[in-house]
VODO-607329 format. One record per residue (C-alpha): chain; x negated, y, z negated. Coordinates in nm, 3 decimals. Example, Ala and Ser with C-alpha at 12.3 -4.5 7.8 and 13.67 -1.06 7.14 Angstrom:
<site A,<-1.230,-0.450,-0.780>> <site A,<-1.367,-0.106,-0.714>> 
This chain:
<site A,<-2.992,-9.725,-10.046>> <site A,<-2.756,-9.856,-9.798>> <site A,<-2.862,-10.072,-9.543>> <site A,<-2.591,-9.922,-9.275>> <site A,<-2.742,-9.672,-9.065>> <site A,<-2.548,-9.302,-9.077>> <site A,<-2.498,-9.080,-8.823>> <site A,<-2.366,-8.685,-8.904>> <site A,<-2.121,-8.594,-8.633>> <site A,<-2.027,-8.255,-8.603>> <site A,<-1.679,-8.137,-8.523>> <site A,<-1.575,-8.485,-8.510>> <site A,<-1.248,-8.406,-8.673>> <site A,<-1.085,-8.435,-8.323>> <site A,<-1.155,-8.430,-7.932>> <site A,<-1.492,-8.550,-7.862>> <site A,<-1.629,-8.555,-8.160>> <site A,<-1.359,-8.776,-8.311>> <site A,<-1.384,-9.039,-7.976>> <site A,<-1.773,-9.076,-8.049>> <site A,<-1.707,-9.106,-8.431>> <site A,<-1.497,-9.391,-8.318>> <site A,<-1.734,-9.524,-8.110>> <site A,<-2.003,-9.527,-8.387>> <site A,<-1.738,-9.680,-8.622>> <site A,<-1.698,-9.984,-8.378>> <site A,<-2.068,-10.018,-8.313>> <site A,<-2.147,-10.098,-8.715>> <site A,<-2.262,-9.690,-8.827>> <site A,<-2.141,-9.560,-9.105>> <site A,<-2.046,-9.194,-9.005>> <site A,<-2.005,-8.823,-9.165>> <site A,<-1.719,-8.689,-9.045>> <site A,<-1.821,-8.291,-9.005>> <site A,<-1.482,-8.062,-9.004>> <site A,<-1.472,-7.657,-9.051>> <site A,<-1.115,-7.675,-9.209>> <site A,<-0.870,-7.913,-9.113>> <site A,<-0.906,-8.147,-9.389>> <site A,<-0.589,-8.390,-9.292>> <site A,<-0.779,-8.409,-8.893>> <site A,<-1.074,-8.526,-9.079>> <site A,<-0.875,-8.825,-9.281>> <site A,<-0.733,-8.933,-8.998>> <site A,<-1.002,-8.935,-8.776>> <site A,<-1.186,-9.161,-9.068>> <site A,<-0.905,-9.379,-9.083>> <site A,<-0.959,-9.433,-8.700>> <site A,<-1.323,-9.537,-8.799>> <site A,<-1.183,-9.759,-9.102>> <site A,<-0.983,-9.906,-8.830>> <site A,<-1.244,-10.026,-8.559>> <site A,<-1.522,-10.102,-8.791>> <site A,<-1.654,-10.445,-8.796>> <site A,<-1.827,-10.419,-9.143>> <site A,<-1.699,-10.370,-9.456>> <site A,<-2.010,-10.191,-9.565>> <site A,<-1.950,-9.904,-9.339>> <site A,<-1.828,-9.591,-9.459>> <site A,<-1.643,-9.285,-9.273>> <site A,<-1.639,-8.987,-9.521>> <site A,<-1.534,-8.602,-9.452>> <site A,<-1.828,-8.322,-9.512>> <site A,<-1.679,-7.970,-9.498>> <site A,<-1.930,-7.718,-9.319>> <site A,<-1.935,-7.435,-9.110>> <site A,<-2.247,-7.482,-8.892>> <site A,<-2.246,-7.101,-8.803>> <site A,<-2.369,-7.073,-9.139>> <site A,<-2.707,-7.048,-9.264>> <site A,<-2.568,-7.231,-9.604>> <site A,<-2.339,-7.434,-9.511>> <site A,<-2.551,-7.614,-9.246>> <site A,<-2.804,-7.715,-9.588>> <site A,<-2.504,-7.796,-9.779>> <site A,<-2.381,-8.039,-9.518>> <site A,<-2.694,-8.221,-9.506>> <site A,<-2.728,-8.234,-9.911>> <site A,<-2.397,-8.401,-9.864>> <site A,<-2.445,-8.642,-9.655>> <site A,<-2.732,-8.743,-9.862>> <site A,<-2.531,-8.751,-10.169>> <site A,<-2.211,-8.965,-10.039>> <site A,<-2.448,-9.193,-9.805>> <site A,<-2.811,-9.171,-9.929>> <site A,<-2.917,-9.170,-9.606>> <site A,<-2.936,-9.042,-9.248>> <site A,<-3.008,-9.178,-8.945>> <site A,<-2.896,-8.936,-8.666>> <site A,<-2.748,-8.624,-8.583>> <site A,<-2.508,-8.538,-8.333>> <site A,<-2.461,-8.177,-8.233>> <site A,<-2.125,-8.181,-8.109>> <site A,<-1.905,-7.878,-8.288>> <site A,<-1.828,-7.593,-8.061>> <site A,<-1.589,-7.325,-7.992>> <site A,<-1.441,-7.201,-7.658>> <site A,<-1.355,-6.792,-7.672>> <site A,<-1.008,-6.698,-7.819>> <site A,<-0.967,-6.484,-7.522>> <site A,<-1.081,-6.554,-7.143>> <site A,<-1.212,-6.191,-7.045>> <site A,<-1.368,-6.149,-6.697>> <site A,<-1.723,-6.058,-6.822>> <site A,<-1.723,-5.642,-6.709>> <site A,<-1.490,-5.624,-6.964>> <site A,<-1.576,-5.962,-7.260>> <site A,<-1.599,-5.824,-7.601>> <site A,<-2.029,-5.829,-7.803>> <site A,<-1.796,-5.981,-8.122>> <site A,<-1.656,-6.290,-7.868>> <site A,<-2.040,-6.314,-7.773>> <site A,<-2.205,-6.302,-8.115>> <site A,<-1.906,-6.555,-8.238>> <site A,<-2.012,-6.839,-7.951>> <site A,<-2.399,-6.772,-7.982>> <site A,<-2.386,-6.854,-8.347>> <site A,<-2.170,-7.162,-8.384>> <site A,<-2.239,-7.278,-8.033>> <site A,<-2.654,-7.250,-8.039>> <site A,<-2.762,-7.110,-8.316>> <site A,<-2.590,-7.371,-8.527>> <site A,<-2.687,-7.706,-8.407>> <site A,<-3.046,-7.532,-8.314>> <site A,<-3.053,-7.479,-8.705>> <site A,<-2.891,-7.756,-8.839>> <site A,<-3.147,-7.980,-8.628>> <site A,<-3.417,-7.774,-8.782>> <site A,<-3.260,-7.878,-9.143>> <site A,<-3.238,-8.217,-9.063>> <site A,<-3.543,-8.266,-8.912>> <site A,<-3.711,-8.110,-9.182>> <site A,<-3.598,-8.312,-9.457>> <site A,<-3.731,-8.649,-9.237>> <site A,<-4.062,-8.508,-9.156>> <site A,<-4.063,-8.410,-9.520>> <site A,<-3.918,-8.656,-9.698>> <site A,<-4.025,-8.931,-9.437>> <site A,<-3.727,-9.209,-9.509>> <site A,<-3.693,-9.520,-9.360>> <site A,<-3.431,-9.599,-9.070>> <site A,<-3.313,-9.914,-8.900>> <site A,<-3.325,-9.820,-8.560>> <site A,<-3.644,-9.822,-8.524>> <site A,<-3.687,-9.389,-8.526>> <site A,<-3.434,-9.150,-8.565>> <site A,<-3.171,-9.014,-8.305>> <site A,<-3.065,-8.625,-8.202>> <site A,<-2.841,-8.551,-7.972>> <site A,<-2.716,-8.252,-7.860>> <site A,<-2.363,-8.236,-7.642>> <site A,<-2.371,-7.901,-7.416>> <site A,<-2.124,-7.891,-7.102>> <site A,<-2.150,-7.849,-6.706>> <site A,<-2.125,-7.508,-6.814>> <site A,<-2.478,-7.484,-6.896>> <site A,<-2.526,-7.471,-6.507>> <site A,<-2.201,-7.375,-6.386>> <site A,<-2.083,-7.020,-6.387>> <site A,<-1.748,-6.952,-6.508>> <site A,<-1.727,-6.547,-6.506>> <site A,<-1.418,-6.521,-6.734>> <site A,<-1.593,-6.754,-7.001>> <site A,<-1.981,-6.609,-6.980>> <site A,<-2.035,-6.608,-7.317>> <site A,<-1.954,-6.987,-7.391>> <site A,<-2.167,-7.008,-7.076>> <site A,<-2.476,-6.878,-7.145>> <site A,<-2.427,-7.054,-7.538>> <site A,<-2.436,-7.390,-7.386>> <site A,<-2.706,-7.328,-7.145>> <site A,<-2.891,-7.217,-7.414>> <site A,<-2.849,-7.506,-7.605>> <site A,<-2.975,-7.708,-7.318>> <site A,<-3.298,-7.527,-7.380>> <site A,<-3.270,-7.589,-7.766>> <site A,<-3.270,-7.992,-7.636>> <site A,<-3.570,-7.956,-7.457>> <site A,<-3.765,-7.744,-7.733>> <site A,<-3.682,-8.000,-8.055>> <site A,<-3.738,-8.328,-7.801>> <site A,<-4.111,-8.178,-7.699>> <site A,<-4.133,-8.073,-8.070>> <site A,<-4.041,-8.402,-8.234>> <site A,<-4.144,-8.689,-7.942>> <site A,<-4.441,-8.779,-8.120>> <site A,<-4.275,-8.824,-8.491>> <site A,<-4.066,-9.073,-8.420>> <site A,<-3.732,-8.847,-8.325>> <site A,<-3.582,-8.887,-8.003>> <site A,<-3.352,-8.593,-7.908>> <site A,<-3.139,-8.639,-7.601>> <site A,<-2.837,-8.437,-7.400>> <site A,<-2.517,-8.537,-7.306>> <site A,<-2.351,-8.294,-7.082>> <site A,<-1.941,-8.372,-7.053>> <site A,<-1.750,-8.239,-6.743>> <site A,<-1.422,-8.182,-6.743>> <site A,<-1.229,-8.338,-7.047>> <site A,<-0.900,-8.418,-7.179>> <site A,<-0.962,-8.268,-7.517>> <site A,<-0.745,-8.005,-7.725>> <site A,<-0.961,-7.747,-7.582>> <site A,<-0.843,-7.794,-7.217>> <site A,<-0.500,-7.840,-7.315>> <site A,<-0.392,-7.496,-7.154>> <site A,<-0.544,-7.565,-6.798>> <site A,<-0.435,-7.916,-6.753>> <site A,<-0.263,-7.827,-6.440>> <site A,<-0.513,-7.655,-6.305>> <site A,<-0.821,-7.896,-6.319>> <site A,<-0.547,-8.163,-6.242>> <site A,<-0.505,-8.050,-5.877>> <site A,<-0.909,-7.964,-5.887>> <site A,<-0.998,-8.347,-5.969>> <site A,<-0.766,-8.451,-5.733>> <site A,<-0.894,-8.220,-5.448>> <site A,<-1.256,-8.399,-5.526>> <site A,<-1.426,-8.147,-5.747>> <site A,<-1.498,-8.488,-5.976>> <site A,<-1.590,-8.733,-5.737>> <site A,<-1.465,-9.057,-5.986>> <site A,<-1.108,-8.821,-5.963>> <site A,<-1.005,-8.857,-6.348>> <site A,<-1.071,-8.644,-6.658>> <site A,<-1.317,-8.740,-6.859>> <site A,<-1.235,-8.866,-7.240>> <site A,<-1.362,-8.882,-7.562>> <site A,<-1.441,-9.277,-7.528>> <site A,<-1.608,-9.207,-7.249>> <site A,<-1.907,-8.923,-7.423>> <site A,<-1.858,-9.174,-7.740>> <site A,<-1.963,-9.483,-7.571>> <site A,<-2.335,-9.276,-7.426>> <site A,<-2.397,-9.140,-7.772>> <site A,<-2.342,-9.509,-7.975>> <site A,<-2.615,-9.617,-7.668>> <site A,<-2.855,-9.357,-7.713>> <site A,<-2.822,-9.392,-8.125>> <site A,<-2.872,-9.767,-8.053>> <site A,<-3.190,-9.743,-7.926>> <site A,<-3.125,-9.823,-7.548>> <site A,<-3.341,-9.521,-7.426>> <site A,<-3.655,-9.493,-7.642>> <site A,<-3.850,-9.385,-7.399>> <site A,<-3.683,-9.116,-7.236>> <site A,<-3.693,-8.867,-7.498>> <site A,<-3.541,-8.526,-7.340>> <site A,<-3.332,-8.684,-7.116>> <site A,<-3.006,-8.478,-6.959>> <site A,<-2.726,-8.728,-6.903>> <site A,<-2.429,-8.578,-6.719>> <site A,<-2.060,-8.731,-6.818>> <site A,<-1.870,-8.582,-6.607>> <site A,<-1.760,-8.811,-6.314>> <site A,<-2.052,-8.741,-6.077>> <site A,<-1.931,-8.330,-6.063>> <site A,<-2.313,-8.286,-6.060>> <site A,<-2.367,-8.396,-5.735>> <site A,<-2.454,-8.135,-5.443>> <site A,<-2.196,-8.272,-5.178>> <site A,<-2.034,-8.118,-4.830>> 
């Protein structure tokens, strides 16, 4: 068995996902790239990894999987386990925004149903796979227990009418963290939130004008976007162990937007 701890990183193709892939890479973990289809995304995001990895032991592999799916969430986990022989930690990080913005008297049940099951019911059951096979199987790791973390939004607490169902999907998921961290605190798995702000990712591509003028006019007090370096560089600290007693823990990345000011 390898000696390089592995994280599984959903949806780290791109955006997000791809910065804390990157930030894993750097840190020494070998990672599982999770895509749904882009294939070439994938490669390049692992060559990123090949890039800033210190160890030559480390490897950065694409796993195919749909995490709306039932099957394809065990599949991804059987191959992780068959290209690595190991893992260490999860990170919940694929997610969808709606195809359409609809004000929500008039948002469609199939936009709904679409965001509920890749956006919560996904990770909720691809952390129940996971955690299963280490209570189960009862491996090893080198960190000293084993890592889940979940990355919701601001829009678990902040209402955006014309997006309700990716809304309520991530503040769901917030709910998911707290039920698997309670659940798993005493076996030796330490689940944990990240909840990004606004970010320059793919998916925010279209309103970059918009939340532009917003930062600027002090919705984010720090006044930038938030990157993908930025959620990757709290995820490689939370998978290295800085937090092991905080179990359950929300932390916000998103330029102190949280903060109730006048």
């Amino acid at each position: 068995m390898s000696e390089t701890a592995v994280v599984l990183v959903t949806g780290a193709s791109r955006g997000l996902g791809r910065g804390i892939a990157i930030e894993l890479a750097e840190g020494g973990y070998s990672v599982a790239i999770n895509y749904a289809g882009n294939r070439t995304a994938a490669e390049e995001a692992a060559e990123l990894c090949r890039a800033a990895a210190p160890n030559a032991d480390q490897k950065f592999i694409p796993i195919q999987g749909d995490i709306s799916s039932s099957d394809s969430r065990k599949a991804m986990l059987q191959s992780v386990l068959d290209q690595f022989g190991r893992i260490d930690a999860l990170v919940n990080n694929a997610g969808i925004a709606p195809k359409v913005r609809a004000d929500i008297t008039e948002a469609s049940e199939e936009s709904f149903e679409e965001l509920v099951k890749t956006n919560l019911m996904g990770p909720y059951f691809l952390t129940q796979v996971v955690a299963n096979h280490w209570l189960e199987a009862k491996p090893e790791t080198l960190k000293g227990g084993f890592r889940i973390i979940f990355v919701t939004s601001i829009s678990s607490h902040t209402a955006s009418v014309t997006r309700g169902d990716y809304c309520v999907s991530k503040a769901g998921l917030s709910m998911a963290v707290q039920l698997w961290a309670q659940r798993l605190a005493d076996e030796n798995i330490q689940v944990y939130e990240l909840r990004p702000g606004i970010m320059k990712t793919d998916m925010t591509s279209g309103v970059t004008a918009k939340y532009d003028a917003l930062i600027e006019g002090g919705l984010v007090p720090q006044k930038r976007w938030g990157t993908p370096k930025d959620l990757g560089l709290a995820a490689k600290s939370l998978i290295d162990g800085d937090f092991p007693f905080s179990t359950g823990t929300v932390i916000d990345i998103d330029g102190g937007f949280q903060i109730r000011h006048l």
